[in-house]
C-alpha positions as CSV (number, residue, x, y, z in Angstrom):
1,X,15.5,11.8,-10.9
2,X,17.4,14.8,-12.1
3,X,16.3,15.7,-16.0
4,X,18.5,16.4,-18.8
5,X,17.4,18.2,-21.7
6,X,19.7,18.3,-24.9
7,X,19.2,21.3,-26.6
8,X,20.2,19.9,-30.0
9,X,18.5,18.2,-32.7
10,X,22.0,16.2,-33.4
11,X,21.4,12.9,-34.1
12,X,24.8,12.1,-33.4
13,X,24.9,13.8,-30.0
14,X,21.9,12.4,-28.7
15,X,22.8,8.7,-29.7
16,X,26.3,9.9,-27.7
17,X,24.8,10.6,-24.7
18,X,22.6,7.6,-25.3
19,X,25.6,5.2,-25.5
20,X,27.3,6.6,-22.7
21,X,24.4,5.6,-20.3
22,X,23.0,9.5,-20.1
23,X,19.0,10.2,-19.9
24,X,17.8,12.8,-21.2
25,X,15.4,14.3,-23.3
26,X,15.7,16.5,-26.3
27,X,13.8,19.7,-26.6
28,X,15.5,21.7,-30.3
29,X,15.9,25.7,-29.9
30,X,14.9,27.9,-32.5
31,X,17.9,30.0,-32.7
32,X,19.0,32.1,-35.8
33,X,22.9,31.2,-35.6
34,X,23.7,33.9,-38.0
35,X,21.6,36.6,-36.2
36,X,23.0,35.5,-33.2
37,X,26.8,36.1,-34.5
38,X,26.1,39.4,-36.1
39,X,24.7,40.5,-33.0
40,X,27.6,39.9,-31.1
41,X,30.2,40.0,-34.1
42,X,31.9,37.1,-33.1
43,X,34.4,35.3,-35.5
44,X,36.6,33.6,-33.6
45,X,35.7,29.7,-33.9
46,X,36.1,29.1,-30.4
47,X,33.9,32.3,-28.4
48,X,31.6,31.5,-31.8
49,X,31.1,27.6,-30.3
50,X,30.5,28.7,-27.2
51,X,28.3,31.7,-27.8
52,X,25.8,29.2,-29.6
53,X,25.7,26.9,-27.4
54,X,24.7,29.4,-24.8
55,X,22.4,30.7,-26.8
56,X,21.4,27.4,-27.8
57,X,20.7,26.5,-24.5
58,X,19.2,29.6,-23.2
59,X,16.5,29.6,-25.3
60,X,15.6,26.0,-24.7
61,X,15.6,26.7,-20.6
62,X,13.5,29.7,-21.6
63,X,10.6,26.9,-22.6
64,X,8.2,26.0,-20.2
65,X,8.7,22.4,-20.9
66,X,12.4,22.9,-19.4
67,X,11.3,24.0,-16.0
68,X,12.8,21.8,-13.0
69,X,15.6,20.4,-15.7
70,X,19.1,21.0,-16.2
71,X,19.4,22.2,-19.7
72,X,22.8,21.3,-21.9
73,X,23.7,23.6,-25.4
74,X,26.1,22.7,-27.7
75,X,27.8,23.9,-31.0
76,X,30.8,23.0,-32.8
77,X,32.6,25.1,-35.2
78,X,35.8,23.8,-37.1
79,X,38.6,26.1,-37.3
80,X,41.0,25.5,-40.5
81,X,43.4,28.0,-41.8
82,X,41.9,30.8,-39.5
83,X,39.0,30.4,-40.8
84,X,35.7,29.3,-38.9
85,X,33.8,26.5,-40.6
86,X,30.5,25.7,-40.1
87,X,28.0,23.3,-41.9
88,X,28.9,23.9,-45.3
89,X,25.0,23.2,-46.7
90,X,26.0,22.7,-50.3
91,X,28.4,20.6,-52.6
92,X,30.4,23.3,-53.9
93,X,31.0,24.2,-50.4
94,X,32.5,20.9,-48.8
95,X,34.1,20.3,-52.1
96,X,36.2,23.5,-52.1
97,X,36.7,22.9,-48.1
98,X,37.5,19.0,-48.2
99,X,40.4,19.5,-51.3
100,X,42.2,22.1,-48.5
101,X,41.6,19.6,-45.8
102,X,43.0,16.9,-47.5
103,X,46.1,15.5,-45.8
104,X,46.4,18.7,-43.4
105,X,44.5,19.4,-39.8
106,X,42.3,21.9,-38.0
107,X,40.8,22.0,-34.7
108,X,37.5,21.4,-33.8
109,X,35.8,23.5,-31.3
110,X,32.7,22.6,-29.3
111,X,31.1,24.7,-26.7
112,X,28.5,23.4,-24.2
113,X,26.6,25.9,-22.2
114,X,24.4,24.6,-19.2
115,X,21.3,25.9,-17.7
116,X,19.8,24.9,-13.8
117,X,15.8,25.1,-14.5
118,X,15.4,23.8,-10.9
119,X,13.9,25.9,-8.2
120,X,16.7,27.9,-5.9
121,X,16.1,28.6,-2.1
122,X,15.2,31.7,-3.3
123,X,12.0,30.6,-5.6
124,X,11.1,28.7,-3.0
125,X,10.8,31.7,-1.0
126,X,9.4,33.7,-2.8
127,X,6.6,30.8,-3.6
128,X,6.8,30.7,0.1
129,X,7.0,26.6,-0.2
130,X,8.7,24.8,2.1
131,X,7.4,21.3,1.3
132,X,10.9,20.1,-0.2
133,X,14.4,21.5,-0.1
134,X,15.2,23.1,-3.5
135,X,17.7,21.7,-5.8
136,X,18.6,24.2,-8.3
137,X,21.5,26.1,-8.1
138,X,21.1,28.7,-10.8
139,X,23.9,28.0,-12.8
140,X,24.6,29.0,-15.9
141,X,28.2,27.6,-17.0
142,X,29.6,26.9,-20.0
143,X,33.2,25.6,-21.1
144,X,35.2,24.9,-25.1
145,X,36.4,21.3,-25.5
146,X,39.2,21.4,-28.4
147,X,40.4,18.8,-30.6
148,X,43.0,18.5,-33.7
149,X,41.7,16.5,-36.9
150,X,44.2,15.2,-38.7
151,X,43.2,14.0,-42.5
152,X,44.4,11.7,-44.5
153,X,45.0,12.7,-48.6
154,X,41.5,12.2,-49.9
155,X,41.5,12.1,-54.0
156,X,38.9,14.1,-55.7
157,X,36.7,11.0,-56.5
158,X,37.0,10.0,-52.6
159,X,35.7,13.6,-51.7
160,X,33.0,13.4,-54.7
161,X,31.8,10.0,-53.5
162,X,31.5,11.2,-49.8
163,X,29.8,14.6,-50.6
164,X,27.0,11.9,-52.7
165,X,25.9,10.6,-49.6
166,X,25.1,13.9,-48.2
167,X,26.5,13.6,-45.1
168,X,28.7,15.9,-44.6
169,X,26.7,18.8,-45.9
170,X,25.2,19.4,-42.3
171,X,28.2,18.7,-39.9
172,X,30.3,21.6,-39.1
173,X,34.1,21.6,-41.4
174,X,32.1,18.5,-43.8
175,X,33.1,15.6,-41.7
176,X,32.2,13.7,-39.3
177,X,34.2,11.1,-37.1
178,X,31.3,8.8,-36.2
179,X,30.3,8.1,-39.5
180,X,31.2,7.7,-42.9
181,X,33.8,10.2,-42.7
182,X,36.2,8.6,-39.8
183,X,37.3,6.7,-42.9
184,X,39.4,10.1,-44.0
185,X,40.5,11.1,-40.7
186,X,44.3,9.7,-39.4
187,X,44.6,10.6,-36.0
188,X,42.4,12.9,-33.2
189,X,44.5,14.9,-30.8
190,X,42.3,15.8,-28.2
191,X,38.8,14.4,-26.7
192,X,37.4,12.5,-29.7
193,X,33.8,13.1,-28.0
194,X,34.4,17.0,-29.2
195,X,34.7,15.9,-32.5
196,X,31.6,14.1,-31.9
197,X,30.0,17.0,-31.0
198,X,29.6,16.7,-27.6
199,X,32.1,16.2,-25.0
200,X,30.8,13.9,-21.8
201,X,34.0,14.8,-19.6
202,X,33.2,18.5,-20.6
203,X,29.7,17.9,-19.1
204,X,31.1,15.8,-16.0
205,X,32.8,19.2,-15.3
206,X,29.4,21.3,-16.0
207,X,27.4,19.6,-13.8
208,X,29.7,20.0,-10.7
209,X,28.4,23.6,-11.0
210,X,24.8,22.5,-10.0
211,X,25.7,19.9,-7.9
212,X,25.2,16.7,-9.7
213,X,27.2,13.7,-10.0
214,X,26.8,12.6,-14.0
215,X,26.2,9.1,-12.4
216,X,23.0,10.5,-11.2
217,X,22.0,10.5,-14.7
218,X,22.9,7.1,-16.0
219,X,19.6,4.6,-16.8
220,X,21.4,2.4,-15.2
221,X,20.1,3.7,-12.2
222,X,16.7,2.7,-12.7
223,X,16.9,-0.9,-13.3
């Protein structure tokens, strides 16, 4: 059985992949997103998503506990007025973001970066171990899936009530379309699963790259 490892403590990504039949384990990185940016001196909302998630994810593979696994990193970063949003971490902040958003749109960017930990033909060599054919492919891939939110007018006792439940204080551009905020989004142009925070047809495509099937991965197998 092939492992996944979600490099993400997102609850609502894990109980995404959950829902959509994926195993898979979840091992969190211990990456400083703002070192990580001023290193590279990215500000672009869609390089910024994927240079997360790589980094995300390369830290994670890095682990021994990720050896023989496929590991998948992701990040989303809301772009709104040419501006990058991510979580907003305080009140003041989604409240000031939330009255712009109201009854306009931005896009939502997620990267996902994805890491082979399986041995390669050439570990095995060097291991010298020919008991079983290798796996891995040593791929290390990563791809942007986009979507445009569109939000309904949301009156400042709407927003004030929604910041109260604290949700969107910790979900990049202070919404979220699987919870208490799909109330205050209209319409989704794009994959809704990016808005999520993880798109599954993005990983489909990922895991072409080191040769497995995302059938492969459904529990379904196992019963």
């Amino acid at each position: 059985m092939t492992r996944l490892i979600l490099a993400s403590q997102s609850p609502a990504r894990t109980k995404l992949l959950t829902e959509a039949g994926i195993q898979h384990d979840v091992l969190v990185s211990d990456v400083d997103e703002d070192a990580v940016q001023a290193k590279y001196g990215v500000t672009d909302a869609h390089d910024t998503a994927l240079l997360l998630a790589r980094a995300k994810a390369e830290a994670v593979a890095a682990l021994p506990e990720a050896e023989g696994a496929l590991v998948i990193g992701c990040d989303s970063v809301f772009e709104f007025d040419g501006e990058s949003h991510g979580k907003p971490y305080t009140a003041e902040v989604a409240r000031e973001r939330m009255l712009r958003m109201s009854g306009s749109q931005g896009v939502l960017h997620t990267g996902h970066w994805l890491v082979d930990c399986r041995d390669t033909a050439a570990d095995a060599d060097a291991a010298d171990a020919n008991d079983d054919a290798p796996e891995g492919t040593g791929a290390t891939v990563g791809a942007v899936s986009s979507a445009e939110v569109h939000f309904a007018h949301m009156s400042p006792q709407d927003i004030d009530a929604y910041i109260a439940t604290g949700e969107p204080l910790h979900c990049a551009g202070s919404f979220t379309i699987d919870g208490l905020g799909g109330a205050f989004i209209r319409k989704v142009d794009g994959d809704p699963h990016a808005v999520v925070g993880l798109s599954i047809s993005t990983l489909r495509d990922l895991l072409i790259h080191a040769n497995v099937g995302i059938t492969e991965l459904w529990a379904v197998n196992e019963q």
